[in-house]
C-alpha positions, 0 to 999 in steps of 0.5 A, spaced: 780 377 108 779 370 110 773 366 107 770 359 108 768 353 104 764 348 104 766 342 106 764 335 103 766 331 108 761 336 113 767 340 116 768 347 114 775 349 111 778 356 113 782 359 107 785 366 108 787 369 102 789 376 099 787 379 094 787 386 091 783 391 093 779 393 086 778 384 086 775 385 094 771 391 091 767 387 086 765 380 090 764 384 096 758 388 091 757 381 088 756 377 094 751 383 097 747 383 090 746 375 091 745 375 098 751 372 100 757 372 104 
């Protein structure tokens, strides 16, 4: 899964990070029920 950061300087910052399945479940929900992504 690869998410991305804001950057204070302006710039994005990739990330990639893995995480468990039941963890990627809950912010996938999270982020569709506050509209975001």
């Amino acid at each position: 899964m690869l998410y991305t950061y804001s950057n204070p300087s302006g710039g994005p910052i990739m990330l990639a990070i893995r995480l468990p399945t039941d963890i990627e479940a809950r912010l996938e929900a999270l982020a569709k029920a506050t509209g975001r992504t």
